[in-house]
C-alpha positions as CSV (number, residue, x, y, z in Angstrom):
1,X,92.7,125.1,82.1
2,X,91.6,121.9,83.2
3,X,91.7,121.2,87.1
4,X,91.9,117.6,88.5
5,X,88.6,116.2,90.0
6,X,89.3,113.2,92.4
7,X,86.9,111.4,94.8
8,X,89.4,111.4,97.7
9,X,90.9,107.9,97.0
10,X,94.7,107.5,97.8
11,X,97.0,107.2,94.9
12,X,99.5,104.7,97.0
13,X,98.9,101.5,94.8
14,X,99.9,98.3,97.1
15,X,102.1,95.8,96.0
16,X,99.9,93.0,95.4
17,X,96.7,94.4,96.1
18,X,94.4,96.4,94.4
19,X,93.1,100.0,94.8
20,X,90.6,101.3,92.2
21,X,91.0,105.2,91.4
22,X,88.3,106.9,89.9
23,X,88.2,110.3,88.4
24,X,88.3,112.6,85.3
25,X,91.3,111.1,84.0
26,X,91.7,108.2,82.5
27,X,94.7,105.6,83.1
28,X,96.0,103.9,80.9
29,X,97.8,100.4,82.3
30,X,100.4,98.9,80.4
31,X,99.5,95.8,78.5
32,X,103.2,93.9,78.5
33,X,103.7,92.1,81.6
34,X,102.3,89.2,83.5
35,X,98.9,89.1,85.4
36,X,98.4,87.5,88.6
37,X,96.9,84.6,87.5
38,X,100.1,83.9,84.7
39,X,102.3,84.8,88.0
40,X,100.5,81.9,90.2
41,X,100.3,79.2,87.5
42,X,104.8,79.5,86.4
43,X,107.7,81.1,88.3
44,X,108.8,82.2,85.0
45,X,106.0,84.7,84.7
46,X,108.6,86.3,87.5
47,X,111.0,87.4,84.4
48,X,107.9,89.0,83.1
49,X,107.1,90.6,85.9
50,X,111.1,92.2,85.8
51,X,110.4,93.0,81.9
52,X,107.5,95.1,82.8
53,X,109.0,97.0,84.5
54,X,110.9,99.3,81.8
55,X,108.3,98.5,79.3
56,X,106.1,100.7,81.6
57,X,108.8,102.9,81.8
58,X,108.0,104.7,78.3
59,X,104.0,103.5,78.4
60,X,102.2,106.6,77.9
61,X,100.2,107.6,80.8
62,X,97.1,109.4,79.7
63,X,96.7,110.0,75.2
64,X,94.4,113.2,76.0
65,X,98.2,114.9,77.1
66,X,100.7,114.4,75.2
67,X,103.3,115.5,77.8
68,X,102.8,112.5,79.5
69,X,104.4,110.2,77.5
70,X,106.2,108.2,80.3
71,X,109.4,108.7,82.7
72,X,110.8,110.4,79.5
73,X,108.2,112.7,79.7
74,X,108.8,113.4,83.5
75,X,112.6,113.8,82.1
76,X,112.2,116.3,79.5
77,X,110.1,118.3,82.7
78,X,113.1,118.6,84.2
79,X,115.1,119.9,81.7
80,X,112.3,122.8,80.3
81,X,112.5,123.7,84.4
82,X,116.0,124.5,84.1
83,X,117.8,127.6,82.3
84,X,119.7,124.9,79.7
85,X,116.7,123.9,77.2
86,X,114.4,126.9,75.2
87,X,111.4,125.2,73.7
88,X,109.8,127.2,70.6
89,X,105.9,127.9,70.7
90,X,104.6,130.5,68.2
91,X,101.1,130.3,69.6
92,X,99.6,127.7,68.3
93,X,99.7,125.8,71.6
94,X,102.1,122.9,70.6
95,X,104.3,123.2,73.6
96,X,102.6,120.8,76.1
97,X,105.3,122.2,78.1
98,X,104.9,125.5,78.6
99,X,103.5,125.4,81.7
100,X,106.5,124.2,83.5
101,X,108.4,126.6,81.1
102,X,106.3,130.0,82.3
103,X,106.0,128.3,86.3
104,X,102.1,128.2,85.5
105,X,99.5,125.8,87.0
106,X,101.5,124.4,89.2
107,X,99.6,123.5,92.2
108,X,98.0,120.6,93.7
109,X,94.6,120.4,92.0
110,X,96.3,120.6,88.2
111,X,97.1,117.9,85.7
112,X,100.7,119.1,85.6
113,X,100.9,117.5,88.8
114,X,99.7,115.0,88.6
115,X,101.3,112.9,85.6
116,X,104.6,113.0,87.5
117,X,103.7,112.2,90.8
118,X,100.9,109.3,89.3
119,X,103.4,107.6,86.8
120,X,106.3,107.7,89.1
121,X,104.7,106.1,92.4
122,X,103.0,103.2,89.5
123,X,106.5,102.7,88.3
124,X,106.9,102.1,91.9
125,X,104.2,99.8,92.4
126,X,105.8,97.4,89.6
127,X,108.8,97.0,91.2
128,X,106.7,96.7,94.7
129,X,104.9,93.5,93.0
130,X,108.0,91.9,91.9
131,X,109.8,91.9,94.9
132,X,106.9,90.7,96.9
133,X,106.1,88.2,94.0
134,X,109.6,87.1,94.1
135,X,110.2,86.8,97.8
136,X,106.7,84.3,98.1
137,X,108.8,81.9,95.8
138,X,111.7,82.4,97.9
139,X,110.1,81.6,101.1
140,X,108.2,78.1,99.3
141,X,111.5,76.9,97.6
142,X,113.8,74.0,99.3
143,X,117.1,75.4,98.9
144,X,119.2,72.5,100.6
145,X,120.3,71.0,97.0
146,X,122.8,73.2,94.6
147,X,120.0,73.5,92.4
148,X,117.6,74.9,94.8
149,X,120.4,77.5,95.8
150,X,121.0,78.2,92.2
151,X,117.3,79.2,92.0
152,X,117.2,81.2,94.9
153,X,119.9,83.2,93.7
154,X,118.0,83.6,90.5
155,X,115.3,85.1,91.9
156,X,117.0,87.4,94.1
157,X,118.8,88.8,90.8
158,X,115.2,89.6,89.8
159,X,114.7,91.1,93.3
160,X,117.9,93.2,93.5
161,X,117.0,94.4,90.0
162,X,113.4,95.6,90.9
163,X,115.3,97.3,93.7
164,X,117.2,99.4,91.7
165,X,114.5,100.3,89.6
166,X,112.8,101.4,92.9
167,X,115.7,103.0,94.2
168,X,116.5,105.1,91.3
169,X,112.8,106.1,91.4
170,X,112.6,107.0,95.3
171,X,115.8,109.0,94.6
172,X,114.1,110.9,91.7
173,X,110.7,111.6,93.7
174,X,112.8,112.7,97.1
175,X,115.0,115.1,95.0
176,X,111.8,117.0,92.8
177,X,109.6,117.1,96.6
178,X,111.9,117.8,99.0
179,X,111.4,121.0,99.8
180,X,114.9,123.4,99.8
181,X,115.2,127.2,100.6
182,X,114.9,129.7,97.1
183,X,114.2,133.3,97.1
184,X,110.3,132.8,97.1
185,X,108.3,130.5,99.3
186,X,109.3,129.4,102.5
187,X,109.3,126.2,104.3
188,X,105.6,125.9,105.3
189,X,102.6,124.3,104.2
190,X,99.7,125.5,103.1
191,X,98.6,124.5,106.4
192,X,101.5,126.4,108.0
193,X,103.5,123.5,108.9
194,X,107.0,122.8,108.8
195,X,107.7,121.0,105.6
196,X,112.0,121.7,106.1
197,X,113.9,117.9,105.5
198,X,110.4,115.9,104.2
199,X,110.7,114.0,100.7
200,X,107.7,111.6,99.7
201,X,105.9,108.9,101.4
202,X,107.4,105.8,101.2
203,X,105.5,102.5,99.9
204,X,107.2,99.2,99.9
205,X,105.8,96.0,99.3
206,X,104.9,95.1,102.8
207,X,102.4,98.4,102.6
208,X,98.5,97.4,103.7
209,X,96.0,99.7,102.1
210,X,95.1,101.1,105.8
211,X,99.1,102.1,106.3
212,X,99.1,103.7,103.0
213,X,96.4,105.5,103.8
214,X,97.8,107.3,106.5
215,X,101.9,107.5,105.3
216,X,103.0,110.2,106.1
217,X,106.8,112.1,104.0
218,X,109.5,110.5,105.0
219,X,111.9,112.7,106.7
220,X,115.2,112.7,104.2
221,X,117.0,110.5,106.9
222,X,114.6,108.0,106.6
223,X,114.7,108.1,102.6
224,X,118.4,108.4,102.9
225,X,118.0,104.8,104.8
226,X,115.3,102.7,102.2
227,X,116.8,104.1,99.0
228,X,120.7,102.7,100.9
229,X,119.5,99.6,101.6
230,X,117.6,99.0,98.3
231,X,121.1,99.7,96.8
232,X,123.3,97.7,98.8
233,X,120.8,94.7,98.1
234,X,121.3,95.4,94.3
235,X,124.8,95.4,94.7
236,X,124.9,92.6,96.2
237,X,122.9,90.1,94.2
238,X,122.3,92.0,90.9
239,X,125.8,90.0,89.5
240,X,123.4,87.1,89.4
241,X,121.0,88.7,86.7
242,X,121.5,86.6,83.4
243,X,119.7,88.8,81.1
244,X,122.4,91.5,79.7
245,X,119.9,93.8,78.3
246,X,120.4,97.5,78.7
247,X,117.1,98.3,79.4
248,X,118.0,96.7,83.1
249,X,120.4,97.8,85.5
250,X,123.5,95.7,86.3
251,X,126.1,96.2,88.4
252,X,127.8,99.4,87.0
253,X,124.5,101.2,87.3
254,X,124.1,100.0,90.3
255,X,127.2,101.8,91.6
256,X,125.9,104.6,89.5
257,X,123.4,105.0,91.4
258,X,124.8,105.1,94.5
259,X,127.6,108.0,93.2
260,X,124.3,110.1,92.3
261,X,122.6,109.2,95.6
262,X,126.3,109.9,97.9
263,X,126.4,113.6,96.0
264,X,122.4,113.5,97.2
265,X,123.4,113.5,101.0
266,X,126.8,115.0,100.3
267,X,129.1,112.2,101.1
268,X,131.6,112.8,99.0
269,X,134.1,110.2,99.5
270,X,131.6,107.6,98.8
271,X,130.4,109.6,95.6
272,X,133.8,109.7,94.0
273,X,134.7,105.8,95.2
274,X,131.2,104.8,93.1
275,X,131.7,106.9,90.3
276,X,135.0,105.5,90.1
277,X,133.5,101.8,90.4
278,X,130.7,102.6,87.5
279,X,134.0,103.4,85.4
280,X,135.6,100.7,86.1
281,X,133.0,98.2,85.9
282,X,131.1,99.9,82.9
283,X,131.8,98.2,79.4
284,X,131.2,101.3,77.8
285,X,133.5,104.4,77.3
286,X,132.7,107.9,76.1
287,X,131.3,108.6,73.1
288,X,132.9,109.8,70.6
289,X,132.6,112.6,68.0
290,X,132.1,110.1,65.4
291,X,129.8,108.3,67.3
292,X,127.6,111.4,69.0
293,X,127.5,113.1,65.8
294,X,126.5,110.0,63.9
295,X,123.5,111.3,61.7
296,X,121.6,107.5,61.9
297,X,122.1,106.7,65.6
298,X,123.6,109.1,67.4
299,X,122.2,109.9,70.9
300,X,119.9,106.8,69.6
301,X,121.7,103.7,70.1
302,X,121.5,102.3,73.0
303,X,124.4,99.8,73.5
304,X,126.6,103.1,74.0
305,X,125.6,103.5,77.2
306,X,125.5,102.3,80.6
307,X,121.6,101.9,80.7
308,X,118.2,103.0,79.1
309,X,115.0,103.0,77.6
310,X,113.9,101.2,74.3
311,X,111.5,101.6,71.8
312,X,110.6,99.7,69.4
313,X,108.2,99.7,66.0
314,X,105.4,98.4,68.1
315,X,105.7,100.9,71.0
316,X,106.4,104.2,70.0
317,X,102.9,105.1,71.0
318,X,101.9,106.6,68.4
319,X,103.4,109.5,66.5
320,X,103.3,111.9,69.3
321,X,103.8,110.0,73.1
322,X,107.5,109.0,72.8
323,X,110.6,110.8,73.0
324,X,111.2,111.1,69.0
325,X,108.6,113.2,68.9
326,X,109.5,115.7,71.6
327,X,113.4,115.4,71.4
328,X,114.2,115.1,67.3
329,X,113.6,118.5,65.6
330,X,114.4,116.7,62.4
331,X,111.0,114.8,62.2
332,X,108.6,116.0,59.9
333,X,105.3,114.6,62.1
334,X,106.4,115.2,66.0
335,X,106.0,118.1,67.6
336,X,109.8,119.1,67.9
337,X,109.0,119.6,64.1
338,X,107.0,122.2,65.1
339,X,107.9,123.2,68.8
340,X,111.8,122.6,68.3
341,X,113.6,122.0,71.5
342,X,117.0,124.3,72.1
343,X,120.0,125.1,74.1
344,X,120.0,128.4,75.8
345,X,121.8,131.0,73.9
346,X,124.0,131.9,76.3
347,X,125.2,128.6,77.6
348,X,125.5,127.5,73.8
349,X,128.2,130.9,73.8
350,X,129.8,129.9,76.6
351,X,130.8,126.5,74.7
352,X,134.4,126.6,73.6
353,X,134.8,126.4,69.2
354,X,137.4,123.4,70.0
355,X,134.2,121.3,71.6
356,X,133.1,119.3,69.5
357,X,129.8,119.0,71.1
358,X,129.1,122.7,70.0
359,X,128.4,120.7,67.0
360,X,124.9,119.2,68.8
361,X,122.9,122.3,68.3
362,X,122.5,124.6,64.5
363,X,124.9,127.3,65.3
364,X,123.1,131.1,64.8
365,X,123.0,132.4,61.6
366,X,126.2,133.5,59.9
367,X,128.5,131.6,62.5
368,X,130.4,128.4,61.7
369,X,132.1,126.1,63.5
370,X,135.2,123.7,62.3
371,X,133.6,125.0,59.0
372,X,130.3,124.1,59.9
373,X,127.1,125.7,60.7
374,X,126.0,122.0,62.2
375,X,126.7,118.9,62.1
376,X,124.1,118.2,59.4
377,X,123.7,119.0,55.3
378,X,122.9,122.5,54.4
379,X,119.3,121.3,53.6
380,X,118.5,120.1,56.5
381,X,120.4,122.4,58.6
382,X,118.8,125.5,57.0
383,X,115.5,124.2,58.0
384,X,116.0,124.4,61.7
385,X,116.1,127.4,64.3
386,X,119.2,128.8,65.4
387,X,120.3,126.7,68.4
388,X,118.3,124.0,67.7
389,X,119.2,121.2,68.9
390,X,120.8,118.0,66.9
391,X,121.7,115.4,69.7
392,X,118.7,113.2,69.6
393,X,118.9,111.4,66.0
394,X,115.9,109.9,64.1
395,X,115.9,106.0,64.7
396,X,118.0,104.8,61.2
397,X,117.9,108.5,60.2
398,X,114.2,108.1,58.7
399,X,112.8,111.4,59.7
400,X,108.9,110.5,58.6
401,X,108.2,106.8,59.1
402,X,107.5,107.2,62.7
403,X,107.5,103.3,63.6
404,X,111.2,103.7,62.3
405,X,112.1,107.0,63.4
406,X,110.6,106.7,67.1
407,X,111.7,103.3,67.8
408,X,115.3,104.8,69.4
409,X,116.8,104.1,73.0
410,X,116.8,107.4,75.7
411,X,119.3,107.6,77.8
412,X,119.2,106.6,81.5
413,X,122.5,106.9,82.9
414,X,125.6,107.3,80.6
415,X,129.5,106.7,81.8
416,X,130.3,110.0,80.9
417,X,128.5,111.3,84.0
418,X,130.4,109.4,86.4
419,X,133.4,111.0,85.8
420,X,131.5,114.4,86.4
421,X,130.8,113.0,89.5
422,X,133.9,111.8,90.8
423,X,135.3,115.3,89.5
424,X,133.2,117.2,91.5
425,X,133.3,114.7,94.9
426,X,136.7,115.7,94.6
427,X,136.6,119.5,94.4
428,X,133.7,119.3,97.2
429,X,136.9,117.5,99.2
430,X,139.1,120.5,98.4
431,X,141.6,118.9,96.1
432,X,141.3,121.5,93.4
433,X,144.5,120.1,91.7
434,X,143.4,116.7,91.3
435,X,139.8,117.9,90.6
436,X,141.0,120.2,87.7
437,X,143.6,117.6,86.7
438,X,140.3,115.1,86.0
439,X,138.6,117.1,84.6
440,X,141.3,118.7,81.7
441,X,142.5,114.9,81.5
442,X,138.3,114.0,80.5
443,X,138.0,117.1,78.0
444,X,141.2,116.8,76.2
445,X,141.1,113.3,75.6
446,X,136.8,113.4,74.9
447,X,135.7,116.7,73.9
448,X,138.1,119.2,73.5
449,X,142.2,118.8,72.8
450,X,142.7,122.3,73.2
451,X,140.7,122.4,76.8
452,X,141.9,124.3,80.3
453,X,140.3,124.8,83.5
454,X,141.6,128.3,84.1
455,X,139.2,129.1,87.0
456,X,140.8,128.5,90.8
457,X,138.4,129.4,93.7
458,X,136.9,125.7,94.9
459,X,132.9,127.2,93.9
460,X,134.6,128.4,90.8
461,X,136.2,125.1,89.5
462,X,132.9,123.2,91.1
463,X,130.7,125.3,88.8
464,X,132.9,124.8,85.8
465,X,133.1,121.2,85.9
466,X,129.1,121.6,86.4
467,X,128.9,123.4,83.3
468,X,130.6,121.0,81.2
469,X,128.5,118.4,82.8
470,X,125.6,120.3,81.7
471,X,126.8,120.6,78.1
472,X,127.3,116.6,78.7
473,X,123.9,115.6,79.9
474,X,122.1,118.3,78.0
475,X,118.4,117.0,77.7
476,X,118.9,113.7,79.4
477,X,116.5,115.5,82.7
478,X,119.9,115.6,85.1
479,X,120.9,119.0,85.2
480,X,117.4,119.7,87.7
481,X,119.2,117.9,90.4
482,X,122.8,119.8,90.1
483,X,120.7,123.3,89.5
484,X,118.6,122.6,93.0
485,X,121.4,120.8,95.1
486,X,123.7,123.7,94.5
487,X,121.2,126.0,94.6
488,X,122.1,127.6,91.1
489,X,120.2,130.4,89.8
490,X,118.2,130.4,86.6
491,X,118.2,133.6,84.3
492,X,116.4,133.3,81.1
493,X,115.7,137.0,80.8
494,X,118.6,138.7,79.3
495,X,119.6,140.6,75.9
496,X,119.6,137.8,73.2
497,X,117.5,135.3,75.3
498,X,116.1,132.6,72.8
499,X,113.5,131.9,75.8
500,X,110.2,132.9,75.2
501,X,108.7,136.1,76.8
502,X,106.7,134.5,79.3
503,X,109.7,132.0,80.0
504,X,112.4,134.6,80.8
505,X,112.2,133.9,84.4
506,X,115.0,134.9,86.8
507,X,116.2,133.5,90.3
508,X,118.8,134.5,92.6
509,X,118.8,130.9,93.9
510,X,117.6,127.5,93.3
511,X,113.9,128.2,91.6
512,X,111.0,127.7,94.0
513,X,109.4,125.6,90.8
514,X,112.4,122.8,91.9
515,X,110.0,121.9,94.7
516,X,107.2,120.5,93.2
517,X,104.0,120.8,94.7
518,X,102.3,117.2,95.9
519,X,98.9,116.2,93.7
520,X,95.4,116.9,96.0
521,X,94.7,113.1,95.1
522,X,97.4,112.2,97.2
523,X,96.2,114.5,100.6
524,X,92.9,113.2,99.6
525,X,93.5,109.6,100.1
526,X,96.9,110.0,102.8
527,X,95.2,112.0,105.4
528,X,99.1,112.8,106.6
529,X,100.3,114.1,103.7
530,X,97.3,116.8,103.4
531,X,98.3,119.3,105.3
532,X,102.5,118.9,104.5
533,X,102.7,119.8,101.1
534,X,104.9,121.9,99.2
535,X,104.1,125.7,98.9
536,X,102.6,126.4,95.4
537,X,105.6,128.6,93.5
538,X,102.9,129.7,90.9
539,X,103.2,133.2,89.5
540,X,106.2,133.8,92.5
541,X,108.7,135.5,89.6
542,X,107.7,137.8,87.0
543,X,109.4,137.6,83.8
544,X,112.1,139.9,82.8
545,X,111.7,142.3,79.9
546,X,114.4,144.2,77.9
């Protein structure tokens, strides 16, 4: 296994500056998106600037892994850490993930580390260069004339969207570091320090080298504070933003955002009031069955959704560094054609036969459902595993031409999760009528006419409307955050498991893999974060046999 050599230089890129990294591993930069030079000689290389910002989002970060293949990459992490997704490996080593799978490798001096923590932070660093690109226009511009004003406002729609980008990211990287109590490590560095309520250093666009060099985790408070006032500046001028593509946030994402970062710091009045406003200020509705079962787009099509990620003919990466490849187990060339991703067997059992969403994944052998072993034709369908899964569509439902196939949209936020969230701000309130009442009135009228809550504790109707969330989100790298916030066990190991051997994994609690482990480069370069990190949950659970 491959360790990470790095010459102690700090990975915190500055926002306008730059900082060479030198190592083993090769980075690859982005090649959409204005340079400096392009950005001194026209304002408008500003918009390019903004553009680049989710055409990094599915660059690939390093071709010699093919796990890395951008913030869908760090998604689909998320979801092979969880109970919900199985991936099948039958030892020919196609499963990039396994490691994240089996909780292998997963210390400070491996690769596995460092593609998140890497990709995430330069995500980071593009919006950093915007916003400090942005604001040096701001601060030359004469805005005493209408037109002047006008501008201004322009560019600080381009700032409040670089903001959300940024905030979005920060909320990610505090929620995957911040270290929370499970049943095997405790809250101490390898140094023996107290890591309790510490996230990730914080870099903004003001950052020197020397300050980034010696940033120490924010304290959640503080996080709690930047990723806020990111937001409220989005919310504020992101109305401004002309452009109406998808693959940028406007203002119901915005308010997204905040309903996902309120349930973060458990303020649940504000979650459910955002939710609510992403509803009401979304122009999308749920899917439906037609449209989610939809053989040519599918969970493919972008416009159906609130925001995502695009790809096109010319940047699919490849045939193996996008999402096609990983996510589509009807592709005959990506490596879900021959590592096909899964629900977990039990979850998929505990899915009602009047949920159309049961449809998603090839039923196991012998069962059918609304007549149905899946929601595809026998030929295809008999090719595929048992619970295999069917959301993710081919691009035009070409399942070889991988220009055609690849070039689909991932999801990034989706209405259909608000109203989980102002379901469950609710129950954490203790209105259990109201909270049950939401939910029954979504699933009857979305996924299932014949649908009742029938559980009653609060925990007990807070875990169901988190299961059907589950089911909703499935694969989309959300369910990480619910499974650690509520500290929700994981069991993989049981009779009938469709998890691999070394994957059937069991907790009590949250899993101690949920707190991901800070690269060495990092400590290396920020002499504060060196001694703070996360506790390395390698090899802390052994896996469960029959």
């Amino acid at each position: 296994m491959k360790k990470i050599i790095i010459y102690g230089l700090s990975l915190m890129l500055l926002a306008v500056s730059s900082v060479s990294l030198t190592g083993c591993i090769e980075e690859v930069e982005p090649t959409s998106g204005a340079t400096q030079e392009q950005v001194d000689a026209s304002s408008s290389a500003v918009e390019g600037l903004l553009l680049a910002i989710p055409a990094y989002s599915i660059n690939y970060w390093n071709s010699n892994y093919m796990f890395s293949f951008g913030y869908p990459g760090i998604m689909h992490i998320r979801d092979v850490e969880t109970q919900d997704m199985a991936v099948y490996d039958d030892g020919s080593g196609y499963n990039w993930f396994q490691p994240w799978a089996e909780n292998i490798h997963m210390g400070q001096d491996y690769v596995y580390g460092q593609f998140p923590w890497n990709f995430e932070y330069k995500m980071i660093n593009s919006t950093n260069n915007l916003i400090s690109t942005a604001n040096r226009f701001i601060e030359e511009m004469d805005i005493t004339s209408a037109e002047g004003e006008e501008e201004m406002l322009k560019y600080k729609a381009y700032i409040a969207t670089a903001r959300a980008y940024r905030a979005m990211v920060y909320l990610d990287l505090a929620r995957e570091y911040e270290f929370l109590e499970n049943d095997a490590t405790s809250p101490y560095s390898p140094a023996g320090n107290n890591i309790s309520g510490l996230t990730v250093p914080i870099v903004d666009e003001t950052m020197t080298e020397s300050e980034a060099r010696n940033n120490p985790r924010a304290t959640k408070a503080d996080m709690e504070a930047f990723i806020l006032a990111d937001l409220d500046m989005a919310e504020e001028y992101i109305s401004n933003l002309t452009m109406t593509t998808k693959t940028l946030p406007h203002l119901d994402a915005v308010y997204g955002l905040k309903a996902r970062y309120y349930l973060w710091v458990e303020d649940y009045v504000n979650a459910e009031k955002y939710a609510r406003l992403a509803i009401d200020n979304s122009s999308t509705k749920p899917m439906t069955e037609s449209e989610a079962l939809d053989t040519s787009t599918g969970f493919n099509d972008i416009s159906k959704w609130m925001w995502g990620m695009q790809y096109t003919s010319e940047t699919t990466n490849g045939y193996h560094l996008n999402w096609t490849s990983w996510m589509c187990n009807e592709t005959t060339y990506g490596y879900a054609s021959v590592a096909p991703v899964m629900i977990d067997a039990y979850i998929y059992s505990r899915i009602s036969d009047t949920d159309w969403r049961k449809l998603m994944w090839k039923a196991p052998s012998g069962y059918t459902l609304y007549g149905k072993s899946s929601y595809v034709d026998d030929e295809v369908g008999e090719s595929l595993m048992d619970y295999a899964s069917l959301k993710f569509r081919p691009g035009s439902g070409d399942n070889s031409t991988y220009t055609i196939a690849a070039a689909v949209g991932v999801p990034l936020m989706r209405v259909e999760e608000m109203y989980f969230i102002e379901m469950e701000a609710v129950a954490q309130q203790g209105d259990l009528t109201r909270a049950k009442n939401l939910l029954e009135t979504f699933m009857k009228n979305n996924r299932d006419t014949k649908y009742s809550c029938k559980v009653t504790s609060q925990d007990d109707v807070i875990e169901e409307i988190i299961f059907q969330k589950r089911i909703e989100l499935w694969g989309e790298g959300q369910t990480f955050f619910d499974i650690k916030r509520l500290d929700y066990a994981v069991t993989r190991g049981y009779s009938g498991t469709n998890h691999l051997d070394a994957e059937c994994l069991n907790t009590t609690t949250r899993p101690a893999w949920m707190n991901w482990v800070i690269v060495r480069l990092e400590g290396e370069g920020n002499t504060s974060v060196a001694d703070y990190n996360n506790p390395d949950p390698t090899d802390a659970y052994i896996p469960w046999t029959e």
